[in-house]
N, CA, C and O atoms as a CHARMM CRD file, in Angstrom:
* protein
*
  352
    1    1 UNK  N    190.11500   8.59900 -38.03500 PROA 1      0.00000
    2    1 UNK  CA   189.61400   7.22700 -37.96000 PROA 1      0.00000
    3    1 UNK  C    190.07800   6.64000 -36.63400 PROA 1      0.00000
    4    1 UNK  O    191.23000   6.60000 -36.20300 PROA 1      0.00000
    5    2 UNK  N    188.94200   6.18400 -36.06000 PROA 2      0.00000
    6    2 UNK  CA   189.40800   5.93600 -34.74800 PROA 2      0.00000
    7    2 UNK  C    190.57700   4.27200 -34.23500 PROA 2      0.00000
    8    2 UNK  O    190.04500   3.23500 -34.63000 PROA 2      0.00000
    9    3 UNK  N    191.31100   4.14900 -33.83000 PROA 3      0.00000
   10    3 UNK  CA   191.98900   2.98300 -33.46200 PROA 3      0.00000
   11    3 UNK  C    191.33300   1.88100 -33.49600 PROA 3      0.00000
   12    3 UNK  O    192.10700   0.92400 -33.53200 PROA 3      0.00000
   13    4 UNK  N    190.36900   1.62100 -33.50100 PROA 4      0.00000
   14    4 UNK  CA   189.95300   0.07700 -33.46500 PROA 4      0.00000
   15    4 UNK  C    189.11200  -0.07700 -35.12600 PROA 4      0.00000
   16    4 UNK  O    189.17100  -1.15900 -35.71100 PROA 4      0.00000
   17    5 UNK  N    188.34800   1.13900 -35.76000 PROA 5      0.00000
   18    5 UNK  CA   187.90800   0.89200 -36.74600 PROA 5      0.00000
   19    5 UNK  C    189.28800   0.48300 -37.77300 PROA 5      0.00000
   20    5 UNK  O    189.05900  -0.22600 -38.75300 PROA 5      0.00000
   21    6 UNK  N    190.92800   1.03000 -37.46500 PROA 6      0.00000
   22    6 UNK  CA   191.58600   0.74400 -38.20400 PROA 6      0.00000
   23    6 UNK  C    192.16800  -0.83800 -38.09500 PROA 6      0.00000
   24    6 UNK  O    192.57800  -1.56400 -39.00100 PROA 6      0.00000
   25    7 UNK  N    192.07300  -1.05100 -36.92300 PROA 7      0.00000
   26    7 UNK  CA   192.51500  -2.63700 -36.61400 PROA 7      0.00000
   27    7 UNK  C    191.57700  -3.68300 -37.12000 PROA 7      0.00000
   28    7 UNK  O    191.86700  -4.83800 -37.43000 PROA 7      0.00000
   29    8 UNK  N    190.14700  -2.97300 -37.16600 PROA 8      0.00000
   30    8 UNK  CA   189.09600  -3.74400 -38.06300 PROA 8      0.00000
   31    8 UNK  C    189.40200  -3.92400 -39.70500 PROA 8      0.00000
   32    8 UNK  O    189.45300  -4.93900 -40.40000 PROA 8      0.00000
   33    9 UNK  N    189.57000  -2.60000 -40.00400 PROA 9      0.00000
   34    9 UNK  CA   189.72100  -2.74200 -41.58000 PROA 9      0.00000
   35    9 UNK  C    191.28900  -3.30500 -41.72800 PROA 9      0.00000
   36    9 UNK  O    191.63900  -3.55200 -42.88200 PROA 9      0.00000
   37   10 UNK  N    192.19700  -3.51300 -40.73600 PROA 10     0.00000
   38   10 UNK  CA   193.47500  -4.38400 -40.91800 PROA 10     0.00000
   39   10 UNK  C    193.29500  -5.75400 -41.15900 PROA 10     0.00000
   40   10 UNK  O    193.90000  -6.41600 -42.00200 PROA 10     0.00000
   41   11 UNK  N    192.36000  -6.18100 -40.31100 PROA 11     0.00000
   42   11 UNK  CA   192.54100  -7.43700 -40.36800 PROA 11     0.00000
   43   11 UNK  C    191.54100  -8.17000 -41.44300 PROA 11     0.00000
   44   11 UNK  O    191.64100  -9.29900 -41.92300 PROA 11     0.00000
   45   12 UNK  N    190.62100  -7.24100 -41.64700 PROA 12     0.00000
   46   12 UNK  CA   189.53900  -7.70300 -43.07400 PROA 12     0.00000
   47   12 UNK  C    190.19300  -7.54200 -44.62300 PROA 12     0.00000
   48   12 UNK  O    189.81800  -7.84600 -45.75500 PROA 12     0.00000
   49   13 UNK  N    191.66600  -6.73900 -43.89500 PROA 13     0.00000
   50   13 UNK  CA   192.53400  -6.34300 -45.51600 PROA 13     0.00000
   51   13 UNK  C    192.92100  -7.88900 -45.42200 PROA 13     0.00000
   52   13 UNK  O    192.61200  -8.85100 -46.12500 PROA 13     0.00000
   53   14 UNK  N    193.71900  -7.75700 -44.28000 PROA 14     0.00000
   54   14 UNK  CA   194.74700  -9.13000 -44.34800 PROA 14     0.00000
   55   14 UNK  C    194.12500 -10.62500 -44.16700 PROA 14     0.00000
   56   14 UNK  O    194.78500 -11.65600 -44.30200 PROA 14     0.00000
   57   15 UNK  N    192.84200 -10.57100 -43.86200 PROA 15     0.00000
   58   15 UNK  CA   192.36000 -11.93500 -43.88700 PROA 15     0.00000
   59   15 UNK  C    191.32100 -12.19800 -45.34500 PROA 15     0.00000
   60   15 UNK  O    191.06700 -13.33600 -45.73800 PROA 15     0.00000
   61   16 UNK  N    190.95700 -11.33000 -45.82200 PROA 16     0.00000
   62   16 UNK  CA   189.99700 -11.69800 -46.63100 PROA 16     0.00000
   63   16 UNK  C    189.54100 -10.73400 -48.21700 PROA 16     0.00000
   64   16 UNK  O    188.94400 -11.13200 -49.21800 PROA 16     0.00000
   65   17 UNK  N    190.01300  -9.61900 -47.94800 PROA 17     0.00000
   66   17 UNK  CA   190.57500  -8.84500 -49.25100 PROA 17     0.00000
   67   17 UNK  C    191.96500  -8.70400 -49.83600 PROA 17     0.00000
   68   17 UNK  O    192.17700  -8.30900 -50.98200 PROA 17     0.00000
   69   18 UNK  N    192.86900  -9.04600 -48.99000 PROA 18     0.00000
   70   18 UNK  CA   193.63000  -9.62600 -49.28400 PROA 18     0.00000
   71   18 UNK  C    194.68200  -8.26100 -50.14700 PROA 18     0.00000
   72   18 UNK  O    195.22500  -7.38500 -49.47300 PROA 18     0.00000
   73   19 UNK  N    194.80100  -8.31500 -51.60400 PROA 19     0.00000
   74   19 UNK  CA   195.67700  -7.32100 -52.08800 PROA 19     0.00000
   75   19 UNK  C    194.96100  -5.60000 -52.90300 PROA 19     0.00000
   76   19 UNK  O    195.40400  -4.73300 -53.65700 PROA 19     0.00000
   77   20 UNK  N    193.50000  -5.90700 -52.07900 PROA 20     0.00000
   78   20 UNK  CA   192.43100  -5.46500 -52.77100 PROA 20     0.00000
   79   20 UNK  C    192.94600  -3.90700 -52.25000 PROA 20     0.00000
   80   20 UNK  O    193.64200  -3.79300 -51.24100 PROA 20     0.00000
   81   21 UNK  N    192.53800  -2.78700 -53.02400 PROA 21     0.00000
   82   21 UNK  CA   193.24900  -1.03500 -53.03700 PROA 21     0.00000
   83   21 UNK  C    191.97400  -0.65000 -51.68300 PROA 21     0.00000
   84   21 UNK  O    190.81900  -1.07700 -51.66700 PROA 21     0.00000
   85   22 UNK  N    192.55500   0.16300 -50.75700 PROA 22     0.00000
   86   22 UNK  CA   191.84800   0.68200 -49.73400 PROA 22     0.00000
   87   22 UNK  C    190.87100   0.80900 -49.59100 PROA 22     0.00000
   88   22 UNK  O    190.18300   0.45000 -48.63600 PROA 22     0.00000
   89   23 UNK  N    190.42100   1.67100 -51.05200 PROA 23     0.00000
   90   23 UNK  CA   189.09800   1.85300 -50.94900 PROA 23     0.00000
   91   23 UNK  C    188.18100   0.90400 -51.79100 PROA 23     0.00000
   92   23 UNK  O    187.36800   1.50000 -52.49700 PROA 23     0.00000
   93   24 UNK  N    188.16600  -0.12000 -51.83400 PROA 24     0.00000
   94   24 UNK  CA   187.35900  -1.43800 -51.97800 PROA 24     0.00000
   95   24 UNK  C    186.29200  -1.97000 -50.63300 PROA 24     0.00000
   96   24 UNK  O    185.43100  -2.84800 -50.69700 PROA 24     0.00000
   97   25 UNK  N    186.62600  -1.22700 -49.57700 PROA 25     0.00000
   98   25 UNK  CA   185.84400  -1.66500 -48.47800 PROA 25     0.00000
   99   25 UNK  C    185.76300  -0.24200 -47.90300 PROA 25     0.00000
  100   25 UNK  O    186.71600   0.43600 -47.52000 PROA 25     0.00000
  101   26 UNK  N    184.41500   0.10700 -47.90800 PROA 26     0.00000
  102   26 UNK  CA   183.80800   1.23400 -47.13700 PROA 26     0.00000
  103   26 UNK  C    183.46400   1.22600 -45.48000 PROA 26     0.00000
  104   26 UNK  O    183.44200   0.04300 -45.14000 PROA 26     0.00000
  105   27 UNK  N    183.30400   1.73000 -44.81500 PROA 27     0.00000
  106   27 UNK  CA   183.05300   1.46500 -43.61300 PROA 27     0.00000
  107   27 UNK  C    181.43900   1.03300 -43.25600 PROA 27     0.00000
  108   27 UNK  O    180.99800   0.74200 -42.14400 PROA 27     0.00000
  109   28 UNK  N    180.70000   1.08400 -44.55000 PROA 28     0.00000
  110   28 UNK  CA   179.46300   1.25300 -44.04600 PROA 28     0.00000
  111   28 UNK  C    178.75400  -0.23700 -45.28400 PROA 28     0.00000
  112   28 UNK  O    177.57700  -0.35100 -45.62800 PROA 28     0.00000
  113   29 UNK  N    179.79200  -1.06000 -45.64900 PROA 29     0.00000
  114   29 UNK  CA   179.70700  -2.02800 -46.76300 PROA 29     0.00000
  115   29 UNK  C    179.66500  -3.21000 -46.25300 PROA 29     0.00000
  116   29 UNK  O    180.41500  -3.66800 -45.39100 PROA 29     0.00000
  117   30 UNK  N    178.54500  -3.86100 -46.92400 PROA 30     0.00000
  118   30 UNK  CA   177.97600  -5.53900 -46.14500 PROA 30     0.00000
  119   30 UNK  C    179.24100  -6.44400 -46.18100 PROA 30     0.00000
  120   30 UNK  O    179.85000  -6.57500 -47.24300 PROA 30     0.00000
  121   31 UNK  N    179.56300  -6.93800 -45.28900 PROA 31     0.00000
  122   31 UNK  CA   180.39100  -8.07400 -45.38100 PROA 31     0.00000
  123   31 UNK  C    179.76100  -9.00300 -46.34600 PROA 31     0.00000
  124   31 UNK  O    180.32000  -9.02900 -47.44300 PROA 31     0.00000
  125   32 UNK  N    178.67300  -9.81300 -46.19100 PROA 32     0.00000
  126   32 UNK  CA   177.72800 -10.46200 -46.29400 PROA 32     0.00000
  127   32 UNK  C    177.33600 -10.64800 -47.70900 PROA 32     0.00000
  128   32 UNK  O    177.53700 -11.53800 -48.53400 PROA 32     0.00000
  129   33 UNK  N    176.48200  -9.10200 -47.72300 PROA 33     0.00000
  130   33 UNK  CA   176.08200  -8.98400 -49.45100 PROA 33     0.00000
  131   33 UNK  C    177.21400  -8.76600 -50.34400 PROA 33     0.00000
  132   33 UNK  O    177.23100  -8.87000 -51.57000 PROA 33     0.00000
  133   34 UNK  N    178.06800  -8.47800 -49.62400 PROA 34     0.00000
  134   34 UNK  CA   179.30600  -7.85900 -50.65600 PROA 34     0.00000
  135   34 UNK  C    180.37600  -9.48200 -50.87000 PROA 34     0.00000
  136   34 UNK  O    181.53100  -9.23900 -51.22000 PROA 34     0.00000
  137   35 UNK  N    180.13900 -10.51700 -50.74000 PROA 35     0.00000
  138   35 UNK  CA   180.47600 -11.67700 -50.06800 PROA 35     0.00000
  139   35 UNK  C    182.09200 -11.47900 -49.44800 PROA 35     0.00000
  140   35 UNK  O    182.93200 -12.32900 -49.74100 PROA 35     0.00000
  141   36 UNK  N    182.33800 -10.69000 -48.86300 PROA 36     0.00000
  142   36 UNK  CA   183.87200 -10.38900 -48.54300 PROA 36     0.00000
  143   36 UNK  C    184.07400 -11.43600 -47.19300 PROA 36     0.00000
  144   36 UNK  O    185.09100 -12.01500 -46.81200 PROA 36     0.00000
  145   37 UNK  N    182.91100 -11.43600 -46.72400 PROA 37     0.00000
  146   37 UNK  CA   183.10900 -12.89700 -45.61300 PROA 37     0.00000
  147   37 UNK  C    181.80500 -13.49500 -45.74900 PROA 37     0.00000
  148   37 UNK  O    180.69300 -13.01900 -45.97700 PROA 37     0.00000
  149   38 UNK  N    182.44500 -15.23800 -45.45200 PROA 38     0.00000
  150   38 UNK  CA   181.39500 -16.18100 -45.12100 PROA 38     0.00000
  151   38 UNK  C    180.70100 -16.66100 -44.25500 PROA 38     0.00000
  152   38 UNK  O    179.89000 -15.87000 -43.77400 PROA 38     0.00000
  153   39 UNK  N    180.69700 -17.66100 -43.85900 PROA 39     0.00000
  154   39 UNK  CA   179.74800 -18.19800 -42.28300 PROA 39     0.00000
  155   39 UNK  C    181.42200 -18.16700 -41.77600 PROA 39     0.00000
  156   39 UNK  O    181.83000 -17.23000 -41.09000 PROA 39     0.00000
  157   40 UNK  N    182.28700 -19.24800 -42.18000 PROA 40     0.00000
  158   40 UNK  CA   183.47100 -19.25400 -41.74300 PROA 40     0.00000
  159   40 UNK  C    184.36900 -18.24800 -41.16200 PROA 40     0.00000
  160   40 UNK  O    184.96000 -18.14200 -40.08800 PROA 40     0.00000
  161   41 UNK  N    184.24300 -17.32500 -42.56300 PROA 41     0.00000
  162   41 UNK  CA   185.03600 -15.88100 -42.30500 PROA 41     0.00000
  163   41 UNK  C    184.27600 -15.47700 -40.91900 PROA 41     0.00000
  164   41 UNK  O    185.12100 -15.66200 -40.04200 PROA 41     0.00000
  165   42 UNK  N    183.30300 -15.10000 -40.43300 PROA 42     0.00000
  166   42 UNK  CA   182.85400 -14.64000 -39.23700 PROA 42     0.00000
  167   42 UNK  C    183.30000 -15.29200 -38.12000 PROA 42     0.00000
  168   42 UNK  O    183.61800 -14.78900 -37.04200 PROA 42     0.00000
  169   43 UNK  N    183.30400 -16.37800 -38.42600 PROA 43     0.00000
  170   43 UNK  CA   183.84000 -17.32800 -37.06200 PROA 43     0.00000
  171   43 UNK  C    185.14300 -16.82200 -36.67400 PROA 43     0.00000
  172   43 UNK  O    185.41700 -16.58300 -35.49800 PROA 43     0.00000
  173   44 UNK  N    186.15500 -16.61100 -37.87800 PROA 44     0.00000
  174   44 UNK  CA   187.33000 -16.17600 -38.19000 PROA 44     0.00000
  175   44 UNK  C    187.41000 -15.02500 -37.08300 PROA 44     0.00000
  176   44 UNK  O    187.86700 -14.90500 -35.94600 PROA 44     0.00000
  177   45 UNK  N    186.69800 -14.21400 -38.05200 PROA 45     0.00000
  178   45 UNK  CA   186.30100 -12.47300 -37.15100 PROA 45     0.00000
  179   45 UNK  C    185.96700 -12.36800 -35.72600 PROA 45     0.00000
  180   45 UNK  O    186.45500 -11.45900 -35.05500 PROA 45     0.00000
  181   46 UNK  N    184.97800 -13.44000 -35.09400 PROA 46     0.00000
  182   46 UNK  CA   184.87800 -14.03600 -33.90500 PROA 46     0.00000
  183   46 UNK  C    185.91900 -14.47000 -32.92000 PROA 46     0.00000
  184   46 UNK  O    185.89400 -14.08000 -31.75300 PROA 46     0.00000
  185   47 UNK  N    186.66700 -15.13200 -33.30600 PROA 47     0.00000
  186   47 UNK  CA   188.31600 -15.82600 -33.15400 PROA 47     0.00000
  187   47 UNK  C    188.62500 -14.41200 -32.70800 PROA 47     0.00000
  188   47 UNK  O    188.58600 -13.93800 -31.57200 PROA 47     0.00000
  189   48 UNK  N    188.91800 -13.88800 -33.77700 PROA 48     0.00000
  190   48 UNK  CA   190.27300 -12.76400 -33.44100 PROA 48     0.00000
  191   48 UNK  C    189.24300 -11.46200 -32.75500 PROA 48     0.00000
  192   48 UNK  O    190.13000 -10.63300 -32.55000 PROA 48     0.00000
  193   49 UNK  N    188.19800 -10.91600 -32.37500 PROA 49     0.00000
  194   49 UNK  CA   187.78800 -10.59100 -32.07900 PROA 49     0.00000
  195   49 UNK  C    188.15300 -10.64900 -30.09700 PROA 49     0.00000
  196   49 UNK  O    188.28700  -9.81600 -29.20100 PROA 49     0.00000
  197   50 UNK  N    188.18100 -11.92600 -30.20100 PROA 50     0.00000
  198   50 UNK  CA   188.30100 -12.68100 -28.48200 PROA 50     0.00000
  199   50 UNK  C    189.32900 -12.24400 -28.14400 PROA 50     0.00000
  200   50 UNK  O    189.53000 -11.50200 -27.18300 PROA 50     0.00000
  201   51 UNK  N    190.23600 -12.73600 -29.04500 PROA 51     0.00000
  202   51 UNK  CA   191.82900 -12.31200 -28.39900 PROA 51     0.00000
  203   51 UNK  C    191.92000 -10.96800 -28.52100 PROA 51     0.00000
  204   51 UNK  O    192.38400 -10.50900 -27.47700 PROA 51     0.00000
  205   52 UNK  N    191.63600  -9.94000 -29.50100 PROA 52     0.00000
  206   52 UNK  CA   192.18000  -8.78800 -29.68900 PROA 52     0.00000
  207   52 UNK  C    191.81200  -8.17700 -28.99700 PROA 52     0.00000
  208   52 UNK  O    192.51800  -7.23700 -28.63200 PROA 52     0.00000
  209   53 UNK  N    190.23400  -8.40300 -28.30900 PROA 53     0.00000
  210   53 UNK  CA   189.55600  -7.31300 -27.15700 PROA 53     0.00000
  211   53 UNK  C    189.57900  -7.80100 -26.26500 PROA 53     0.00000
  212   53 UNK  O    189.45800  -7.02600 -25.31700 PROA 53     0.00000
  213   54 UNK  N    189.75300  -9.48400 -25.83000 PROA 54     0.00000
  214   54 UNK  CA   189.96800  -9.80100 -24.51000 PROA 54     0.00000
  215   54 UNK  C    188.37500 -10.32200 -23.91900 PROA 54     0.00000
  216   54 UNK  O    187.99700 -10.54600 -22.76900 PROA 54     0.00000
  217   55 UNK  N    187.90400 -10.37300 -24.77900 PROA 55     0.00000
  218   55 UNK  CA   186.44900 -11.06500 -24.04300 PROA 55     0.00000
  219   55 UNK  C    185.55300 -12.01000 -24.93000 PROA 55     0.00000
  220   55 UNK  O    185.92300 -12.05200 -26.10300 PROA 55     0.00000
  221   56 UNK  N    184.22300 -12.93800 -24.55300 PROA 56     0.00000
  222   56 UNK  CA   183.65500 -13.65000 -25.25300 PROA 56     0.00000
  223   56 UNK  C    182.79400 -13.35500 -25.94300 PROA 56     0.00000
  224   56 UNK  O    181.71900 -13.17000 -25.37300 PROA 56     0.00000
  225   57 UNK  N    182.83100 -13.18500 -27.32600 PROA 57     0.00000
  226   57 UNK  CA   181.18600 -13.19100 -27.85300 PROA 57     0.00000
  227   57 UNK  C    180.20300 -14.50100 -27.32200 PROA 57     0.00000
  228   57 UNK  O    180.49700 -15.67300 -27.08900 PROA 57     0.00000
  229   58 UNK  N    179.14400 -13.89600 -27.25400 PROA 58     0.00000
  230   58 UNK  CA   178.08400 -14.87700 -26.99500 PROA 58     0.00000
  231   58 UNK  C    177.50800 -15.67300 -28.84100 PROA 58     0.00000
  232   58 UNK  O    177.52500 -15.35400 -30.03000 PROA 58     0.00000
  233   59 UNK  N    177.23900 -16.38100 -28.29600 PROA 59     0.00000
  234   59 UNK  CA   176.33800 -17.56200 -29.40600 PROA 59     0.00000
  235   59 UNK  C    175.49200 -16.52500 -29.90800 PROA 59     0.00000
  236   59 UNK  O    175.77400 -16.16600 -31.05100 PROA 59     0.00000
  237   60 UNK  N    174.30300 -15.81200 -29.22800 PROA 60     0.00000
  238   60 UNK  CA   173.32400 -14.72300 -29.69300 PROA 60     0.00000
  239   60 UNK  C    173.87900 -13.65400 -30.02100 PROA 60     0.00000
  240   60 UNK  O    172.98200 -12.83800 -30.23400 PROA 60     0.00000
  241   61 UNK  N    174.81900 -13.22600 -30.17200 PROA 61     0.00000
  242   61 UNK  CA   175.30800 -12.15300 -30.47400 PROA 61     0.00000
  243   61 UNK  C    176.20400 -12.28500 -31.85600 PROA 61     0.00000
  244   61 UNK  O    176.68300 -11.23400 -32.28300 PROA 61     0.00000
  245   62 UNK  N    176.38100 -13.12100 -32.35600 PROA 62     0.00000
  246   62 UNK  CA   177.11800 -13.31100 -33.99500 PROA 62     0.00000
  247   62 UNK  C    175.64500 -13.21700 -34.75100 PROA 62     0.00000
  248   62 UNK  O    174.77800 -13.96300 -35.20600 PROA 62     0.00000
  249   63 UNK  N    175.83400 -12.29800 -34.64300 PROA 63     0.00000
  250   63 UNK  CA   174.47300 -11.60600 -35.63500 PROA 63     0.00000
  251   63 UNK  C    174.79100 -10.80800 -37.14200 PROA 63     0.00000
  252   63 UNK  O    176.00100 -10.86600 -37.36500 PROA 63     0.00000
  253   64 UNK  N    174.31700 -10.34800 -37.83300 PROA 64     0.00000
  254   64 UNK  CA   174.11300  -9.44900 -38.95500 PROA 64     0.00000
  255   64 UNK  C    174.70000  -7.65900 -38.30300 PROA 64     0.00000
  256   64 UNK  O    175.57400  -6.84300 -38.59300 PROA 64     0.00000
  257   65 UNK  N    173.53200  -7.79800 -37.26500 PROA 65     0.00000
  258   65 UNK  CA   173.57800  -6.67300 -36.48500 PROA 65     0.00000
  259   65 UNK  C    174.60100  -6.26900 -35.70600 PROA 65     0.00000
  260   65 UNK  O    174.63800  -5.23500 -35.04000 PROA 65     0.00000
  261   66 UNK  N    175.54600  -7.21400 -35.81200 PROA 66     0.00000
  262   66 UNK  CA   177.02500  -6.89700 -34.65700 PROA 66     0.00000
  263   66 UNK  C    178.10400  -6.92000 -35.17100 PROA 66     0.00000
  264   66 UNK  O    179.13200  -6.43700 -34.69500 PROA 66     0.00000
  265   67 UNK  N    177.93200  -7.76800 -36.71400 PROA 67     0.00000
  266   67 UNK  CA   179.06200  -7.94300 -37.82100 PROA 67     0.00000
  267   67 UNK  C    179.46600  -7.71300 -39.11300 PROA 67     0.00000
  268   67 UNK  O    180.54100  -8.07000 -39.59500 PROA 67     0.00000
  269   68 UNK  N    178.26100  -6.88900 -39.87100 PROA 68     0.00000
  270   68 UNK  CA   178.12400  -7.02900 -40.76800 PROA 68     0.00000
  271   68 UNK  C    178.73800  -5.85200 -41.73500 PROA 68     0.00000
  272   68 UNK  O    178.48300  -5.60100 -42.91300 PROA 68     0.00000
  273   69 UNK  N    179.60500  -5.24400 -40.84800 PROA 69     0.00000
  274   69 UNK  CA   180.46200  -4.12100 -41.32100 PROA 69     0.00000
  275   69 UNK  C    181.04000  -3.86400 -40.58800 PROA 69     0.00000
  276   69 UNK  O    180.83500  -4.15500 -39.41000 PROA 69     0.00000
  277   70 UNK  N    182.15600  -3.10000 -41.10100 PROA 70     0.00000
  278   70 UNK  CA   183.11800  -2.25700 -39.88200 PROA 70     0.00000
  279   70 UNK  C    182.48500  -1.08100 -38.74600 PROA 70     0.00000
  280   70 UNK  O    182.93500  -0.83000 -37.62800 PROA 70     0.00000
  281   71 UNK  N    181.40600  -0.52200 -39.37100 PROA 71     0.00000
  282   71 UNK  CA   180.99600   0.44000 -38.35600 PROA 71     0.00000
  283   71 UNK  C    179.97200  -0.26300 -37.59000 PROA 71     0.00000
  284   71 UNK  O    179.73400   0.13700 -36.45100 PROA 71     0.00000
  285   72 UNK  N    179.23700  -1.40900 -38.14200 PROA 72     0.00000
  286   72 UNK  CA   178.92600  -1.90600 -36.93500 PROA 72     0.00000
  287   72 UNK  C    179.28600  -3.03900 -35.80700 PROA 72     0.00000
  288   72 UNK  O    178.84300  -3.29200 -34.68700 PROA 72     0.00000
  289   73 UNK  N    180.20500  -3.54200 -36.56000 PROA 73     0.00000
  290   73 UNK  CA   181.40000  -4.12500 -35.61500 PROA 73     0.00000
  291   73 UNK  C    181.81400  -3.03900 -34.47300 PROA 73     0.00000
  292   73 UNK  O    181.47100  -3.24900 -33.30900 PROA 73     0.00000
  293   74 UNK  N    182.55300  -1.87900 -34.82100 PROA 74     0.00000
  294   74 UNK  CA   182.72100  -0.86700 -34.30600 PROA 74     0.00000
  295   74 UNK  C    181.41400  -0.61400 -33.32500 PROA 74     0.00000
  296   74 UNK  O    181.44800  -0.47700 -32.10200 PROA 74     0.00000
  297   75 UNK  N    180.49100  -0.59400 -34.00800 PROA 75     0.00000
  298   75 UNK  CA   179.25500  -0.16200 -32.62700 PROA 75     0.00000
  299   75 UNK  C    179.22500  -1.25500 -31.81800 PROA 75     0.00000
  300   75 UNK  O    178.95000  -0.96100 -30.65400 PROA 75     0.00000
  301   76 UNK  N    179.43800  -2.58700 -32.05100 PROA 76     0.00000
  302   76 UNK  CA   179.21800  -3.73300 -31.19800 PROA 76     0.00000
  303   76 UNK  C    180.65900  -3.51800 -30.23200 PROA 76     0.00000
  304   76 UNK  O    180.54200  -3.57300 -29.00800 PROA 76     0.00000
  305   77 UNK  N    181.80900  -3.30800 -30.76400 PROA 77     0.00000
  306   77 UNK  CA   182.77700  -3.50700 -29.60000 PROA 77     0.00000
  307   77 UNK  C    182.97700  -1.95100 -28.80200 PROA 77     0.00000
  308   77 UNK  O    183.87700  -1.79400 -27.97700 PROA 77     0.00000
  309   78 UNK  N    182.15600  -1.00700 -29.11600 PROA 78     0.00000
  310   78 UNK  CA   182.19900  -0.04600 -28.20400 PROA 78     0.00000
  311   78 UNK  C    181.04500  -0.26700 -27.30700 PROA 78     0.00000
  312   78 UNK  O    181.22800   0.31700 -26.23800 PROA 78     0.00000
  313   79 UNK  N    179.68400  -1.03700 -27.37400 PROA 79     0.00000
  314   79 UNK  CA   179.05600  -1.58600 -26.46700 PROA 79     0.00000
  315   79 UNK  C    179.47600  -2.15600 -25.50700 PROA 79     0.00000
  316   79 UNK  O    179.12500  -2.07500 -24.32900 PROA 79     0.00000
  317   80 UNK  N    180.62200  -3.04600 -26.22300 PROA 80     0.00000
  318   80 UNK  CA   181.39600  -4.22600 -25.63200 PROA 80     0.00000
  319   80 UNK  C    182.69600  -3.51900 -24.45900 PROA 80     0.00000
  320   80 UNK  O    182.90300  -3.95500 -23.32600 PROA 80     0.00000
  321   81 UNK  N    183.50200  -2.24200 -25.17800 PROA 81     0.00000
  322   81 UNK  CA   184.99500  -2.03000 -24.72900 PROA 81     0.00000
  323   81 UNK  C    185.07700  -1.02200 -24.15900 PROA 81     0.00000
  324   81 UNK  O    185.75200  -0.82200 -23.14900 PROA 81     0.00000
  325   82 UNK  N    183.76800   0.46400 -25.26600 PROA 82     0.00000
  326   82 UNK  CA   184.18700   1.42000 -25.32800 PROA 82     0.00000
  327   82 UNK  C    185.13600   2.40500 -26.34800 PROA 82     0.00000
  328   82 UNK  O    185.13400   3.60100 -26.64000 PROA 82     0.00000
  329   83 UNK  N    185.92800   1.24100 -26.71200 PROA 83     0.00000
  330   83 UNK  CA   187.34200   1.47300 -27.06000 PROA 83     0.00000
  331   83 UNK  C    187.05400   2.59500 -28.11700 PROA 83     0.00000
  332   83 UNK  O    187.66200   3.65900 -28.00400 PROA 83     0.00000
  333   84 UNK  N    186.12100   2.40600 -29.18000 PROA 84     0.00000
  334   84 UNK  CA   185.52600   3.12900 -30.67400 PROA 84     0.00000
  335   84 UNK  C    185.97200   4.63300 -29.89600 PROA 84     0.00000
  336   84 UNK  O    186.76100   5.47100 -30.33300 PROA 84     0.00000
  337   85 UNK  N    185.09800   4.67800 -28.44700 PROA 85     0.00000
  338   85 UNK  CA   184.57100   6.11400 -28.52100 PROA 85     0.00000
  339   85 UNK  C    186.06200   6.93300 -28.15000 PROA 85     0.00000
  340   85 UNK  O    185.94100   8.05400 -27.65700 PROA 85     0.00000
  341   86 UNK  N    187.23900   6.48100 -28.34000 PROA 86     0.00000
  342   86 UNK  CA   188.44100   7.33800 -27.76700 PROA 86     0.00000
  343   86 UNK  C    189.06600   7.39800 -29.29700 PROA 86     0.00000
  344   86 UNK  O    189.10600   6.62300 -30.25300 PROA 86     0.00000
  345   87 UNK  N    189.56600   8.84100 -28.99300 PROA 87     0.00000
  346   87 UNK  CA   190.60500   9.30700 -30.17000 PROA 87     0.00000
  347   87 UNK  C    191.97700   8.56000 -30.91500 PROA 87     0.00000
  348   87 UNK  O    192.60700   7.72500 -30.26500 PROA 87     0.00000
  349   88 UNK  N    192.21800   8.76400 -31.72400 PROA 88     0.00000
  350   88 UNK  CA   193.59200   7.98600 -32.16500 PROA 88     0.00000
  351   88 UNK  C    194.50300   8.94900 -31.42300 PROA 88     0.00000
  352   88 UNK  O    195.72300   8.78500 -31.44500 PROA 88     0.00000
């Protein structure tokens, strides 16, 4: 599992599933439909997103398509970093 998909599923443990067992969140599972985040929670995810990678999301870019799971979070910040595509 690569380093940033784990810092993803860290901070979706610790902000919003909270005491929930590992495998309660799949890598490939709707934030959204699954209601594990809200409009808020994303903003949240947005927030720490900035600081943790060091750059701005755009307004058009808090999409479905850039957030709506860990692997595609993951595809959005390796667009963004790269970072996904390197080994642990």
């Amino acid at each position: 599992m690569s380093n940033v998909i784990t810092k993803i599923r860290t901070f979706i443990f610790e902000n919003f599933l909270f005491d929930a067992e590992e495998d309660a969140l799949q890598n490939d599972t709707s934030f959204l439909e699954q209601g594990i985040i809200d409009s808020t929670g994303v903003l949240e995810l947005v927030e720490w997103i900035e600081e943790e990678f060091g750059f701005t999301v755009g307004d058009e870019e808090i999409v479905p398509e850039n957030f709506d799971s860990v692997n595609l979070l993951c595809d959005y910040l390796s667009q963004k970093t790269e970072k996904c595509l390197q080994p642990t």
